[in-house]
N, C-alpha and C positions, 0 to 999 in steps of 0.2 A: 618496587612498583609492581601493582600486580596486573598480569596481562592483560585481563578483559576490561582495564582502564587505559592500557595503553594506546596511544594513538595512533599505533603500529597494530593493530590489532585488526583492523579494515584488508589490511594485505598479507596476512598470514592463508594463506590461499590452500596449502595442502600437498600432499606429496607427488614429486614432479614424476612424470611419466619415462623420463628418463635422466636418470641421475649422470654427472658426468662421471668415469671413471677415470684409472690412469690412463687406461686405453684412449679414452675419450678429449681427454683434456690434456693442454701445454703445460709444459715445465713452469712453475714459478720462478723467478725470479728471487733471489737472496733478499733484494730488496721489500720483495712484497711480502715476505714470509709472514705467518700468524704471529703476534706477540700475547701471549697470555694474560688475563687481567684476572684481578682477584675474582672471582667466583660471589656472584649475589646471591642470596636464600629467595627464593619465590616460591610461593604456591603454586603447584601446579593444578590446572583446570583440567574437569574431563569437556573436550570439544570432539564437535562431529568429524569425522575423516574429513581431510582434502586431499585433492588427487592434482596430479601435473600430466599435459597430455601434450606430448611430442607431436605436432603434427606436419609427417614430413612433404611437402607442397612443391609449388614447381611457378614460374612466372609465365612459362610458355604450357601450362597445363590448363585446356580450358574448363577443367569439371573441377578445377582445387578452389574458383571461389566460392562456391555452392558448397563444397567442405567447410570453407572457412566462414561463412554465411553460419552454416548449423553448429559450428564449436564456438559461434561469439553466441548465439544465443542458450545456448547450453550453460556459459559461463557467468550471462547475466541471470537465468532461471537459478543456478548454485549459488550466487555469487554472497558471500567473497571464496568459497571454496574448490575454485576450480580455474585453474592456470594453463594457460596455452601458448604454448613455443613454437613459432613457424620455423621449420627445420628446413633449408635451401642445401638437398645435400646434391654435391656434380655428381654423385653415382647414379642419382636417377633422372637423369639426363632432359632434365624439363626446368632446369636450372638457369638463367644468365648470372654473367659478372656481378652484377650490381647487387643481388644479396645471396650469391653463394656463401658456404662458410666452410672453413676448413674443418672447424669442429666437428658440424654435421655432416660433414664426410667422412669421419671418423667414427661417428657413434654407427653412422647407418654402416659403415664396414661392418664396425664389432657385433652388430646385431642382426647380420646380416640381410637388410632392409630389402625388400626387391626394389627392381625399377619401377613399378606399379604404385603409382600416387594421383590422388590422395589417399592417404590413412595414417593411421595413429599406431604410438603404444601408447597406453593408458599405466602411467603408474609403472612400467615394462611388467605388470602382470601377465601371466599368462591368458591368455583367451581361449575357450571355446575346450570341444572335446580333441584338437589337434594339437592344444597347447602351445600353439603358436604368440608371441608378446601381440604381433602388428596384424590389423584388421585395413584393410580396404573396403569395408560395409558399409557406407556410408549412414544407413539404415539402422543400426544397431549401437551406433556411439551411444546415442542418448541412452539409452536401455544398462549398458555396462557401464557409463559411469553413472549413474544415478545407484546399480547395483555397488560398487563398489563406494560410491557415498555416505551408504546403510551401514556402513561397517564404522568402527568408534577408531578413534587415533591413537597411536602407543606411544608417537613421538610429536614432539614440537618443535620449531625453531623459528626465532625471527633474526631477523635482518633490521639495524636501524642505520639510515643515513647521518653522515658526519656532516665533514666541511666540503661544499663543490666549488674548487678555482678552477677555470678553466676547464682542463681534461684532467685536473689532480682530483680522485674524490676518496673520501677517508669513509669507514662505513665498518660497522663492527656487526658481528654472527655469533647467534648460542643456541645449540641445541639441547633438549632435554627427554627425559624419556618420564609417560606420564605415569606409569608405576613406579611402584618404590624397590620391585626386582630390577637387578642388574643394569641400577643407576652405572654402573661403572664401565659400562659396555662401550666396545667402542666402532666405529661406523665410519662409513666414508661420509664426507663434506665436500659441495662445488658447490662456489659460486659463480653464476655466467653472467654476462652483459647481456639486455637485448635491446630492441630500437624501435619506436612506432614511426612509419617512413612512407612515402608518397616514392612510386616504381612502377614502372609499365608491369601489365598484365594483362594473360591471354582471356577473354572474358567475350564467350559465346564464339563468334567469327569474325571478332577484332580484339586491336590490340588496344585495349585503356592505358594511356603514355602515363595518368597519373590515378593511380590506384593507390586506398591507405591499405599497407598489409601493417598488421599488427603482432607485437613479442618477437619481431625477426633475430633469433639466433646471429650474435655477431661473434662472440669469444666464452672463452672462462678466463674468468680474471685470478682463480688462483681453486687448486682443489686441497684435499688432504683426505690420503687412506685411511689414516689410524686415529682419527677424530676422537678424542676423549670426553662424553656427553657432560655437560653439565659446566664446560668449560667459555669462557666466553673471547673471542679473538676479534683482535682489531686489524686492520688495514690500509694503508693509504698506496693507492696506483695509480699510476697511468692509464686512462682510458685507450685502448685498442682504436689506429685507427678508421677501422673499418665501420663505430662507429661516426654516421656524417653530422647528428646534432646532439649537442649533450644534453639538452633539457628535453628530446623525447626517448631519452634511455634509458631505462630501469635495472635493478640488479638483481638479480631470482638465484636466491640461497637453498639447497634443498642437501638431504637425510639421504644414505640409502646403504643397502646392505649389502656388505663387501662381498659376500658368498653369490646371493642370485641376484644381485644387480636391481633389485624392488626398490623402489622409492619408499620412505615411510615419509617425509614431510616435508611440505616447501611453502614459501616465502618470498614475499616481492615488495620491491619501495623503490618508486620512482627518482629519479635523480632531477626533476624541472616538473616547467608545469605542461609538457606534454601537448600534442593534438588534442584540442578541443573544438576546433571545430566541427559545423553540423558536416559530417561523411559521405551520408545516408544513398548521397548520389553515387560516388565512387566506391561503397562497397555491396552495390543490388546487386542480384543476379541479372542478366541480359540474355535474353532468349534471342539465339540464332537467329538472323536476320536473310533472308535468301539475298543472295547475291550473285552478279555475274562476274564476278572479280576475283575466287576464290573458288582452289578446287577442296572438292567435300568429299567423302567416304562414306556410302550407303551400304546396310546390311535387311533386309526386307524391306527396301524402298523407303529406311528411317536413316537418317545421319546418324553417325556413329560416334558416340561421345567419346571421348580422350581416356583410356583407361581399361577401356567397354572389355568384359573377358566374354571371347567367342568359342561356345563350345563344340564339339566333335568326340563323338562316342563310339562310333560303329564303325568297324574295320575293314579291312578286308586285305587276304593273304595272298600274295602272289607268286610267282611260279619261283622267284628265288628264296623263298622260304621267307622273306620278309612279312612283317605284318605292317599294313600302311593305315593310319588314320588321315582323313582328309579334311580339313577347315571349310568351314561356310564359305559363300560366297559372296566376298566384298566387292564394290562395284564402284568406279570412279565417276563423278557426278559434278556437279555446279559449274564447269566452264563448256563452252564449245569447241570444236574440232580448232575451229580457226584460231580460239585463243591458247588452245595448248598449244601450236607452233611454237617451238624454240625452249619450252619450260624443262628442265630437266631436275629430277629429284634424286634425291639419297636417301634409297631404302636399307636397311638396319631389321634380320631376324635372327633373333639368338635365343638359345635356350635361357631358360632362369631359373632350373633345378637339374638334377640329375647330370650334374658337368661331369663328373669322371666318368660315367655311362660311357661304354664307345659303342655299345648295343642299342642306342636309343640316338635320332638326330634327324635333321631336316632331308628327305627322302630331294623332294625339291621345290619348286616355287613358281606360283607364275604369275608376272605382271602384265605389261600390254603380251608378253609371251613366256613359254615355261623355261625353266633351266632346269635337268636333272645332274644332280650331283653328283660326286663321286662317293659311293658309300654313304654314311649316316655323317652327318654334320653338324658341329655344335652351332654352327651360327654362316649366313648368309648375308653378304654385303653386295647392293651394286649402286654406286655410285652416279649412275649415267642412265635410270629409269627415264625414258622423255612417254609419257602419261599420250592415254589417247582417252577419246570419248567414251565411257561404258565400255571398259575394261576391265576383265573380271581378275581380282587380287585373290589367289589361294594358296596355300600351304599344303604341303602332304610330309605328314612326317612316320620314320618307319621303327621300326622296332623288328630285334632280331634277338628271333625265339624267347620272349614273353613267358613268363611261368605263372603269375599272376597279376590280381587288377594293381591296376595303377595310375594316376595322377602325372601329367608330363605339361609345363609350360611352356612358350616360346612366346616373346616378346618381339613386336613388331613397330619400329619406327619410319617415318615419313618426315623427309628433311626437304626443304626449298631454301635454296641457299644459306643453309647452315641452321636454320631455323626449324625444329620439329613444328609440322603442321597439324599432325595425328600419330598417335599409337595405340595400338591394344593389346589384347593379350589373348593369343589361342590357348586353350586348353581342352588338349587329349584325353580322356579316359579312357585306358583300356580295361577292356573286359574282355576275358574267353569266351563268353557265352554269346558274345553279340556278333563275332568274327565270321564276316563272310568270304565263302570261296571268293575269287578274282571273277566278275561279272562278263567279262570279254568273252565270245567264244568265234572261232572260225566253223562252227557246225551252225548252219541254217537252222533257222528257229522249225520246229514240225510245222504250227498256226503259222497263218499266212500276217505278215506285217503288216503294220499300219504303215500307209504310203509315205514312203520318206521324202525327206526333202531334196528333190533334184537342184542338180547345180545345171542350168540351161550352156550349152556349149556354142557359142557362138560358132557361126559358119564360118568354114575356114576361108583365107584369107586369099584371093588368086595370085601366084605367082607375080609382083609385081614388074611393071614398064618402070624405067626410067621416069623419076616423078618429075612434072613441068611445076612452076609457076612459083609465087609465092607465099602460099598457103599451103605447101608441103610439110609433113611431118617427118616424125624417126620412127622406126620399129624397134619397139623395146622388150625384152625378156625380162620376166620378173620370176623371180626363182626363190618358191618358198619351199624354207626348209621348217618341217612340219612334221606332229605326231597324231597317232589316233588316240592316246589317253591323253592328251595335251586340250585341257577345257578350255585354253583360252584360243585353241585353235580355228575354233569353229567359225567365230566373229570374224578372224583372218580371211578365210576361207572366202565367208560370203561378202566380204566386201572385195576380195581380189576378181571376186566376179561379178559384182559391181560396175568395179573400175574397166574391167575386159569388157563390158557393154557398150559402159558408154566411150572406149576407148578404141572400140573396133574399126578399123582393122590392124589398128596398129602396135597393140598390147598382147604380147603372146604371152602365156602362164605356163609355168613347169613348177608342177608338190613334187618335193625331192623328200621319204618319210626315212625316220632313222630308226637302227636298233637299239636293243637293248628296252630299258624300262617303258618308252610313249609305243611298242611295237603290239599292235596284235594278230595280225592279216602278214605274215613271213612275205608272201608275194607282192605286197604295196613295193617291198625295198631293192632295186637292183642288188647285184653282187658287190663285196665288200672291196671288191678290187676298182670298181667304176665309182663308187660314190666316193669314198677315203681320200681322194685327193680334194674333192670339190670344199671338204667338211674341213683339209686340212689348209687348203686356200683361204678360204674364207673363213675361218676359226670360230665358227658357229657356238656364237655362247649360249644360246637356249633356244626355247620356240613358242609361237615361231619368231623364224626371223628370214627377213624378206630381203633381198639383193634384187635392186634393179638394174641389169648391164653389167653382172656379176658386182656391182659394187654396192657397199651397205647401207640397207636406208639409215638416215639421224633422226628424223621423223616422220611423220604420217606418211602412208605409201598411198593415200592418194594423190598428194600434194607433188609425191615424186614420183609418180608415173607421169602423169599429166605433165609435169617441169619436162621431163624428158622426151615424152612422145613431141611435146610442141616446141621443140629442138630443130632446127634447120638437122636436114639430115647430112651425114656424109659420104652416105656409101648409098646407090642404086644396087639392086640385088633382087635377081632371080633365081627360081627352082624346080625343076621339074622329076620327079620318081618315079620309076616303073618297075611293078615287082613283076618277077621273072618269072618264080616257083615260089611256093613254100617258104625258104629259107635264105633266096638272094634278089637283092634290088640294083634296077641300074639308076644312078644318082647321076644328075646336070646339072650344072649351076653357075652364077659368074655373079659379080662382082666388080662394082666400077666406082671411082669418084662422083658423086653427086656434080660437081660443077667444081671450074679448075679453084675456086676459091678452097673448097672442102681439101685439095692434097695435102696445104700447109697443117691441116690440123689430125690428119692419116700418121699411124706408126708405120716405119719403114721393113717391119716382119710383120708379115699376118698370117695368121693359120685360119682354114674352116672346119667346122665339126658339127657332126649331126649327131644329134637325138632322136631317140626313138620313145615316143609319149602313147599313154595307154586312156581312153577315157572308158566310161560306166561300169568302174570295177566297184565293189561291193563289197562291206566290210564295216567293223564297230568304228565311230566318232564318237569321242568325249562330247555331249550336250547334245545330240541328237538320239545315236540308240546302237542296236547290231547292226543295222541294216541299209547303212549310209553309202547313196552314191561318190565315189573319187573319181575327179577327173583330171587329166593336164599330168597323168602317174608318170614319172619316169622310169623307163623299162631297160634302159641300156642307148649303147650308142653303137654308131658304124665305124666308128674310124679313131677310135683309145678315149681317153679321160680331155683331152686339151684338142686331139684332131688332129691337121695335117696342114704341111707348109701349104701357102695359097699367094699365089701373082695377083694383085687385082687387075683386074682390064682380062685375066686369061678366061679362056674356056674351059671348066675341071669336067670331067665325066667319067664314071668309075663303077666298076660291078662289086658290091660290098654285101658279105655274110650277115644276116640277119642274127641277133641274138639268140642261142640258144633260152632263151628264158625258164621255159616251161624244167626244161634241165635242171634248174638250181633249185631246184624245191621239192618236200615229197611230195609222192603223187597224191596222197591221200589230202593234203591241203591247198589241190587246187580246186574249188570249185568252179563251176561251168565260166562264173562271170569274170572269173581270177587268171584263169589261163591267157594265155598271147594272143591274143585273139586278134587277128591284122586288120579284119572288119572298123576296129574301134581303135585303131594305129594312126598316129601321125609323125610326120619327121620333119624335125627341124632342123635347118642350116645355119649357122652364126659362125658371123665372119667377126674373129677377134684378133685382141693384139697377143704376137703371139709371147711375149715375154711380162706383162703384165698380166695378163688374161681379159680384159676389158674387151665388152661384147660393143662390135660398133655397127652391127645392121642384124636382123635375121629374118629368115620367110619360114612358112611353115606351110606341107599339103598334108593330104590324106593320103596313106597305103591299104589301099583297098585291093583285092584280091582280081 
């Protein structure tokens, strides 16, 4: 029979974009093995190339139906020459159960797919001047295969359907080669199942529960390396099953070449009569819908599509010899404060090239606050993100001693209870030529600044009486631990003074800054000997990070200042300071049960300790400039890291040495506003427990000269 009469000839479609290999495909079966049939003489026809296009997709990916939108019309404009495989591989993690496939976890290994979908191989051709097989261009499919359409076929093969009982179907495969050179040659052969199926899908800012995805990748029903062309094999198996209906499952036979993995030709015939129903509704596109139910990811005030690669090009070298590139700035959007209460996510950055690099890795990260790493990192996981309002999401990734340009990716995911909600993809370019010094400097600018932004300091707080009545509160310590290159600190910053307004007088603030990479102003940091305990009490995983009552917020620090200031108090507490000289103060204070109900809920040790806080010091903030007022600075303390045993109900009064501060730093980087300056000194008292550390009252004055 000659082909272009055959009624198989509708679904000789063209060579599949990725052929299975051994790599690729399951063991056969004894049973299923090829049986050889005598060999028929046919004609062979010159036809136009067909191509097979692997496209690997995701159910929780919301830009893969717009993919799959442009490769079904693609396939009707070719058609019959142009075949497409939805490839559901777990490696790129946009995957559910329901049409993963083991195979396409397999091929996307061997071919090493990124996590980055949608995209295709076409044909596993090489692409582009990178030669790379897989393209994520959405923009460009059409283009290459219509180019490689232009090109005439060398091989053929069909696929005809036998007998279908049940899940037994019988079906026989022959390929041939359409010159009459090295007819003898021989090639790999796979045949795979696939399935046309109704499956939730992520489609704009919901979920469609019944979506048609179309050619879903379910098996290979049997391969062979050493394919002798010209030969013809027959088949009878057991349908896989991971197919769910046999009548919308087809079988795609395809050619490909054992050395570079090319497709040269493929082939499809349905096994039923298939989804025919009108689709049209469950396979449109659906343009994002705003919503208040749903949190969104904005990159210049535009939601951020699934996929989106964010670039970053320009460096900059810092004083440890590292070169840092830094990520745009993503920004949390579409819920309010109130409805992020309690939502907690799992964020996922990892590199996606350059894995054995130990000179190249994520410097650090910052969500609602930053974390700096240790060293370069191939990948960053936290589990326990809880999201605030316009939060800014960035990346700094570093590189150590760079010789030339270069290309670096990290991939970023966003999980809500197990579910990726967004991902994208940074991407690094370094270049030598772009690499700036480190921006920070502790040298006053010559030009006088533009007026920076004051942080307003609320008036301190009088010594309190004994509170009466029933609308008393607590006095709370909120203690942020914070950097000056920490961009997400700034937000922190200005809403802890926010909250100190409209919380006064009962909200006292202490910035506690650290060393090391967020440092630029040496004198922001007390001595390593007073903070080290505080940093290793409270195991301070990034910044910032906010402790109120030394204990850690779980969410929003407005929601937990306020829960706690409007706390029945338990401790009444007063404070009065008088500096002596220069360098020593005499300290009074005392401490009482609020009312005899408050004893039962009193630790039976308590210690007091003061602080010594510094306001209108000056100095660079990440998102403001060089020239940023700090307030609420911690400068040292009077009486150790924890303080001193304390009676409640007693009288303490006590003459304590003031911090050397100015001491611990050179002299060349104090400037005027940086120095100890007692003017702009206050001392706090907090009476805690003393074996937990938990802050249960504190007052705060002025030491003024």
């Amino acid at each position: 029979m000659r082909f272009l009469n055959s009624i198989w000839a509708f679904v000789v479609l063209s060579i599949l974009l990725g052929g299975v290999l051994w790599g690729c495909a399951q063991k056969v079966d004894s049973k299923d093995r090829w049986v050889p049939k005598e060999e028929e003489k046919e004609e062979l026809p010159q036809q136009r190339k067909t191509i097979l296009v692997e496209e690997y997709t995701g159910q929780l990916c919301i830009n893969c139906p717009t993919a799959a939108k442009i490769l079904q019309e693609v396939s009707k404009k070719y058609a019959p020459n142009v075949i497409t495989v939805e490839m559901h591989a777990k490696r790129t993690k946009q995957t559910e159960a329901t049409l993963e496939s083991a195979l396409a976890d397999k091929c996307a290994e061997k071919f090493a797919i990124p996590s980055v979908v949608p995209g295709v191989m076409i044909n596993r051709l090489p692409i582009g001047s990178a030669k790379e097989r897989y393209s994520d261009d959405r923009s460009a499919w059409t283009a290459l295969t219509q180019k490689i359409l232009e090109q005439k076929a060398t091989h053929q093969v069909e696929v005809k359907i036998g007998a279908v009982e049940g899940r037994k179907v019988t079906f026989t495969v022959r390929g041939t080669k359409l010159s009459s050179q090295d007819k003898g040659e021989k090639v790999g052969l796979a045949v795979w199942v696939v399935e046309d199926i109704y499956a939730s899908q992520k489609v704009g800012n919901k979920v469609e529960p019944k979506f048609l995805h179309h050619n879903v990748l379910r098996d290979a029903l049997t391969t062979e390396a050493d394919y002798q062309l010209g030969e013809t094999r027959s088949v009878t198996t057991e349908l896989p099953q991971s197919v769910k209906e046999v009548k919308n499952a087809k079988v795609i036979a395809f050619l490909y070449n054992k050395k570079t993995d090319e497709i040269y030709e493929a082939a499809i015939a349905p096994l039923g009569s298939g989804i025919t129903s009108n689709d049209a509704e469950t396979e449109k596109e659906e343009k994002p819908e705003p919503k208040e139910t749903e949190i969104k990811f904005y990159l210049d005030n535009q939601p951020i599509a699934s996929g989106k690669e964010l670039k970053a090009t320009v460096g900059k070298k810092l004083n440890n010899g590292i070169v840092e590139l830094e990520s745009p700035v993503v920004t949390v959007a579409g819920l309010k404060e109130e409805q992020l209460k309690g939502i907690v996510l799992d964020v996922l950055a990892e590199k996606m090239d350059h894995k054995d690099d130990t000179n190249s890795g994520i410097v650090s990260i910052c969500l609602d606050n930053c974390s700096a790493l240790t060293g370069l990192q191939q990948q960053y996981h936290n589990p326990k993100y809880t999201p605030h309002e316009k939060d800014n999401i960035t990346l700094h990734f570093g590189l150590k001693n760079p010789a030339k340009k270069d290309t670096y990716r990290v991939r970023m995911s966003i999980k809500n209870k197990e579910k990726e909600i967004a991902h994208w993809v940074y991407v690094f370019e370094y270049d030598p030529t772009s690499v700036k010094e480190d921006i920070p400097s502790v040298t006053p600018p010559e030009e006088k600044p533009t007026p920076p932004e004051e942080q307003p300091i609320p008036d301190n707080p009088p010594a309190p009486t004994p509170p009466t009545g029933g609308n008393a509160k607590s006095n709370v310590v909120a203690v942020d631990f914070t950097g000056q290159r920490c961009p997400a600190c700034i937000s922190r910053l200005r809403d802890l003074n926010d909250y100190s307004k409209e919380l006064h007088p009962n909200l006292i603030l202490v910035s506690i800054h650290s060393y090391g990479y967020y440092t630029v102003n040496e004198e922001l940091i007390p001595r390593g000997d007073i903070i080290n305990p505080y940093y290793k009490h409270c195991g301070v995983p990034y910044f910032p990070s906010i402790y109120v009552n030394n204990v850690p917020i779980t969410y929003n620090g407005g929601y937990a200042t306020r829960e706690e200031v409007n706390k029945k108090p338990t401790l009444s507490s007063s404070l009065k300071v008088e500096l002596l000289d220069g360098k020593r103060v005499k300290v009074s204070c005392k401490s009482q049960p609020y009312d005899e109900a408050s004893k039962s809920a009193l630790p039976t040790k308590m210690n007091v300790l003061f602080w010594v806080v510094q306001n209108k010091m000056r100095g660079f903030q990440a998102g403001v400039g060089t020239d940023y007022e700090h307030n609420h600075i911690l400068r040292g303390t009077l009486n150790g890291a924890w303080g001193e045993s304390y009676t409640l109900g007693s009288d303490h009064s006590k003459v304590y040495d003031l911090p050397p501060v100015d001491e611990w730093y050179p002299p060349q980087n104090l400037t005027p506003s940086n120095r100890f300056n007692l003017e702009n000194c206050e001392v706090i008292a907090i009476f805690l427990d003393a074996d937990t550390k938990r802050f249960y009252d504190a007052v705060k004055v002025s030491l003024k000269k």
